[in-house]
C-alpha positions as CSV (number, residue, x, y, z in Angstrom):
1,X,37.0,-28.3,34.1
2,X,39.3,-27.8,30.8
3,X,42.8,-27.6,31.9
4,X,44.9,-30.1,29.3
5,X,46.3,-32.2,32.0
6,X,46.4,-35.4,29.6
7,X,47.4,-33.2,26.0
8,X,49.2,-35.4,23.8
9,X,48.7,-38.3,25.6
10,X,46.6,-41.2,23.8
11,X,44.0,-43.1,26.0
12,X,43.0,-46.3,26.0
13,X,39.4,-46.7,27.9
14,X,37.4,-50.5,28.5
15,X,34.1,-51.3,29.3
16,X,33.3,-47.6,28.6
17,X,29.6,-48.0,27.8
18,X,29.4,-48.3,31.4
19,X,28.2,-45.1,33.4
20,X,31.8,-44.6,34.9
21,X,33.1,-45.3,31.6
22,X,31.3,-42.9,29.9
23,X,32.4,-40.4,32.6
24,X,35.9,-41.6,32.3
25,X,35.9,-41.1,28.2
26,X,34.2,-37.3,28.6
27,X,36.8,-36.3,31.6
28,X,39.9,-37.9,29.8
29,X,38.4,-35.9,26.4
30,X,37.6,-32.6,27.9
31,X,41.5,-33.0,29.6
32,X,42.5,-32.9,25.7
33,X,43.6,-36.8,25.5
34,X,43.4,-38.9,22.3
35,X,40.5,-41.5,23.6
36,X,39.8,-44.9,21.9
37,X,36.7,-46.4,23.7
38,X,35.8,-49.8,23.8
39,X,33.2,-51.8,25.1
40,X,31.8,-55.6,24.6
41,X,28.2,-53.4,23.6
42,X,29.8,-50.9,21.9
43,X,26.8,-49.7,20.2
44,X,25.6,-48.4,23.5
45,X,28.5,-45.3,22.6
46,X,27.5,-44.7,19.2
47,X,24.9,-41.7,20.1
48,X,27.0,-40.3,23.0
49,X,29.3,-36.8,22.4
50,X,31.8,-38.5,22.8
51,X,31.6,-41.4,20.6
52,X,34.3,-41.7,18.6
53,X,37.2,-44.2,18.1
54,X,34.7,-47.2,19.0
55,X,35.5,-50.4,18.5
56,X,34.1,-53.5,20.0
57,X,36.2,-55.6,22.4
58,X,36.0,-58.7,24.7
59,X,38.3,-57.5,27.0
60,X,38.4,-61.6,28.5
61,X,39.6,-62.3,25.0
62,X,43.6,-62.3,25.0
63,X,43.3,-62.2,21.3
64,X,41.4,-59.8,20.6
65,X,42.5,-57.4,23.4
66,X,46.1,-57.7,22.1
67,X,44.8,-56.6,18.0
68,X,42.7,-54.2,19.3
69,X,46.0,-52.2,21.3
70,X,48.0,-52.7,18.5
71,X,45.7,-51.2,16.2
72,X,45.3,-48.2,18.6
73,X,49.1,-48.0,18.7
74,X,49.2,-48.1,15.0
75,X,46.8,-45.3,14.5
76,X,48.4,-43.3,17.2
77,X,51.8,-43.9,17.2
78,X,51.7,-44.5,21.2
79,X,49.5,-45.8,24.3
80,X,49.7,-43.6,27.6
81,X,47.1,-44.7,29.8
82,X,45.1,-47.5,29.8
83,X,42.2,-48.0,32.0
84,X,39.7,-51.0,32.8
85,X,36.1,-50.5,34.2
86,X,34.7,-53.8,32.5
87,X,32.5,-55.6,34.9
88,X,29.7,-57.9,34.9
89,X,26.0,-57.3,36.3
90,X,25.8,-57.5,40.0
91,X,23.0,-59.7,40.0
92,X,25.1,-62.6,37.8
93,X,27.0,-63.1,41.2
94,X,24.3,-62.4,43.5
95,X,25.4,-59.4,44.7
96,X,23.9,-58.3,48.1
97,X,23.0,-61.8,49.1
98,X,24.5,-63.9,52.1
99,X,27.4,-65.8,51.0
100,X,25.8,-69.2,51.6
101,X,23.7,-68.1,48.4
102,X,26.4,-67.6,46.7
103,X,27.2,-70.8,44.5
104,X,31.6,-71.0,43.8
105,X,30.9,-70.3,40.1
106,X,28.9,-67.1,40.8
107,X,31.8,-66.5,43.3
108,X,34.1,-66.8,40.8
109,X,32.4,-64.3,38.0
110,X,33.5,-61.1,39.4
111,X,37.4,-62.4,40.3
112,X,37.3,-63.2,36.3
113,X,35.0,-60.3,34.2
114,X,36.6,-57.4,36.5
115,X,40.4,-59.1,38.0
116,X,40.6,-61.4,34.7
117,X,40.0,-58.5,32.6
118,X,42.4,-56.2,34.5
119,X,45.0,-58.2,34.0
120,X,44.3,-59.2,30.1
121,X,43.9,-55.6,29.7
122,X,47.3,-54.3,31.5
123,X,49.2,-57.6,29.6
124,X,48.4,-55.8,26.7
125,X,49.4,-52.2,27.7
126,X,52.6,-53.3,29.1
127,X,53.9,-54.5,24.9
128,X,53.7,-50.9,24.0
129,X,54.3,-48.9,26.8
130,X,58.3,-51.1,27.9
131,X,59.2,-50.2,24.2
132,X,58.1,-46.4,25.0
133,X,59.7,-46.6,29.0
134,X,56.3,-44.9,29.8
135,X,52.7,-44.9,30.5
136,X,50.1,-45.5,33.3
137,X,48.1,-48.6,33.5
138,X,44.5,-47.8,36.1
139,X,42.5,-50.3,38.3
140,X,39.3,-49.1,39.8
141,X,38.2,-50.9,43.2
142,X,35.9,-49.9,45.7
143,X,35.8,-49.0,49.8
144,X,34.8,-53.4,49.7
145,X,38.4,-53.7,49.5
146,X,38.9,-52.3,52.6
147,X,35.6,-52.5,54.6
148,X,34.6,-56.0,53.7
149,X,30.4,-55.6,54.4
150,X,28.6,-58.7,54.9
151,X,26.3,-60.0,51.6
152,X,29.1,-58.4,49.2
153,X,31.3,-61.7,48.8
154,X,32.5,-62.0,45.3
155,X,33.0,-58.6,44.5
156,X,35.0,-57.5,47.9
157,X,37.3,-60.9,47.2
158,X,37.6,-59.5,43.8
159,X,37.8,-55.6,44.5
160,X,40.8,-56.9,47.1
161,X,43.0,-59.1,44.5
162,X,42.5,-56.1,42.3
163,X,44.9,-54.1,44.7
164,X,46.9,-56.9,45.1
165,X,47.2,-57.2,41.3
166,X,48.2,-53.4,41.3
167,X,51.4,-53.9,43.7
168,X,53.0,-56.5,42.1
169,X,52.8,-55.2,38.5
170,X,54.0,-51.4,39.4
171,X,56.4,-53.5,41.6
172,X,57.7,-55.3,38.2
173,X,56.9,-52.8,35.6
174,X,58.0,-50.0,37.4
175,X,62.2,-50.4,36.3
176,X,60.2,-50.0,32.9
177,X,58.8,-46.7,33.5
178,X,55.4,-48.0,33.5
179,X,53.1,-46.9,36.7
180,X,50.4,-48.4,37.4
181,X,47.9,-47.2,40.5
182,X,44.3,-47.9,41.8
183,X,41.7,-45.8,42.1
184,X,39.6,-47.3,45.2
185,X,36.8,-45.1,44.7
186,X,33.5,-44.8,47.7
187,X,29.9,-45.6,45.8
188,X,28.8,-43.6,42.7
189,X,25.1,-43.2,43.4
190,X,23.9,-42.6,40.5
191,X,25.6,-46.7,39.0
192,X,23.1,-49.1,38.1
193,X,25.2,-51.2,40.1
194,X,24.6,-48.9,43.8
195,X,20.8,-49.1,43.1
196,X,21.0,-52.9,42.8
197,X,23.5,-53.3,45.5
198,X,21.3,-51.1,47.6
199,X,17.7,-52.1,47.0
200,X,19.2,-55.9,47.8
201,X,21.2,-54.8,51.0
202,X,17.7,-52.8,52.5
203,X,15.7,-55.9,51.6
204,X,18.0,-58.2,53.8
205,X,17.3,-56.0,57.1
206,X,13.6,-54.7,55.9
207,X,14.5,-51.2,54.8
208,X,13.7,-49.0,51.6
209,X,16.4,-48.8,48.9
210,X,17.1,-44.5,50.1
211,X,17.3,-45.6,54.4
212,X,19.8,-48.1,52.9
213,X,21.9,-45.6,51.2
214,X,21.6,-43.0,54.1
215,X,22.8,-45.6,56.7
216,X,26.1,-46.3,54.5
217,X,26.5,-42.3,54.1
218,X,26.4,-41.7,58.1
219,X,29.7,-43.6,58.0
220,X,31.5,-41.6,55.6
221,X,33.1,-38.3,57.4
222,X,31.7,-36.1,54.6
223,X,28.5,-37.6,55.1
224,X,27.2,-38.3,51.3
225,X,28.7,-40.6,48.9
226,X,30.3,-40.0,45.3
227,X,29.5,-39.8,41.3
228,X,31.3,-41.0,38.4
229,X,32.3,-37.9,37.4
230,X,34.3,-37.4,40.6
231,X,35.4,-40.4,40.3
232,X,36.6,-39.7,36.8
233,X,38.4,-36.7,37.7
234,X,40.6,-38.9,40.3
235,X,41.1,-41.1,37.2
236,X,42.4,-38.1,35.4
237,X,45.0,-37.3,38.0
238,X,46.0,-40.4,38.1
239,X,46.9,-41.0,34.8
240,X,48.3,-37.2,34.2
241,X,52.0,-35.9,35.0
242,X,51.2,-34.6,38.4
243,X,51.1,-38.1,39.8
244,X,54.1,-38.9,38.0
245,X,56.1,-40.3,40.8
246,X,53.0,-42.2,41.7
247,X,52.9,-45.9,41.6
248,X,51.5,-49.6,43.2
249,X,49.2,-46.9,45.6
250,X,45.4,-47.1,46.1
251,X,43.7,-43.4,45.3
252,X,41.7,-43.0,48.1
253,X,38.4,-41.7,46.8
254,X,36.3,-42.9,49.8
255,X,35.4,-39.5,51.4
256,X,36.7,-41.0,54.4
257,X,34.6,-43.9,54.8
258,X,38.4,-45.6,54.8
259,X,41.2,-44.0,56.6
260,X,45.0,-45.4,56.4
């Protein structure tokens, strides 16, 4: 769907050789924004549609986040909406094993390569959208936040100081004109990260990787879980004029599965 929500309005995209980054880039495009992706593997972009404006970033690196905006800022004379979907692989942390697998420094990898980089990543936004009095800074969580299943430790602990993180800045950049809002999105089935989670999960309690997935889609009231590209379009909204009075709110995108 073409509809220019986000014309004129220059993008800022992390971690976007993921597959929810990639869907974030195309959905942000197609809504006529001015994307600059950037990714620690950046070459993963170079033969997509969308590739263009790469550049690669450590989005842990302070340093090189803060050159990297200003050089986006530079070229584009502005910075509307920045978004973060850096994470590390699921099975660094161990990932659908029982916590007392989970050693504190696995424990700890998540709160840093996905809440570390959300906040090195907003830092950075927040020089160049107080000197404009605008733009939209996005988080992306997930249902763990809320639901807290067993064997998903580091990431729920993570997913949930992400929200936490996305209060107090709209709460102190907001007098600024800067918003910044969560999108706490239900699982995208088609993530490397889902299959991993759910393969592990089924093998704890002897089940296949698909009875695994259709026993967490019998809890959600629309009875079948989500994609990136869904999940994308939320992002859009979120970073476009009609949530303009939006801010320091989770987007729930959880079919449901989590009701407040």
């Amino acid at each position: 769907m073409k509809n220019n929500l986000l014309k004129n309005k220059v993008a800022v995209v992390f971690g976007a050789a993921g597959n929810l980054g990639k869907q974030v880039a195309k959905a942000f495009t197609d809504q006529g924004a001015d994307v600059y992706l950037s990714d620690i593997k950046s070459d993963v972009l170079r033969n997509l549609s969308i590739a263009r404006n790469i550049q690669t970033v450590d989005a842990l690196n302070e340093a090189e986040v803060e050159e990297y905006m200003d050089t986006v800022a530079s070229l584009a004379g502005r910075i509307d909406i920045v978004i973060n979907l850096s994470a590390s692989e699921t099975s660094e942390y161990n990932h659908g094993k029982p916590a007392t697998e989970v050693s504190l420094d696995q424990f700890l990898i998540p709160m840093k390569t996905t809440t570390g980089t959300q906040f090195v990543t907003a830092k950075a936004a927040y020089k160049h959208m107080s000197r404009q009095k605008s733009g939209v800074v996005i988080f992306i969580t997930s249902t763990l936040s809320k639901i807290a299943p067993p064997w998903t430790t580091a990431l729920t602990a993570s997913h949930a100081a992400t929200e936490a993180l996305t209060k107090t800045l709209a709460q102190e950049w907001g007098p600024e004109g800067i918003r910044v809002i969560c999108v706490r999105s239900e699982a995208m089935t088609e993530s490397s990260t889902i299959d991993y989670t759910f393969t592990t999960m089924g093998a704890n309690i002897g089940i296949s990787r698909e009875e695994m997935q259709a026993s967490v889609e019998e809890k959600v009231p629309l009875k079948r879980l989500t994609n990136g590209m869904e999940t994308a379009q939320v992002a859009v909204l979120a970073a476009s004029d009609l949530a303009g009075f939006m801010t320091g709110t989770m987007l729930n995108h959880s079919g449901g599965h989590v009701l407040e």
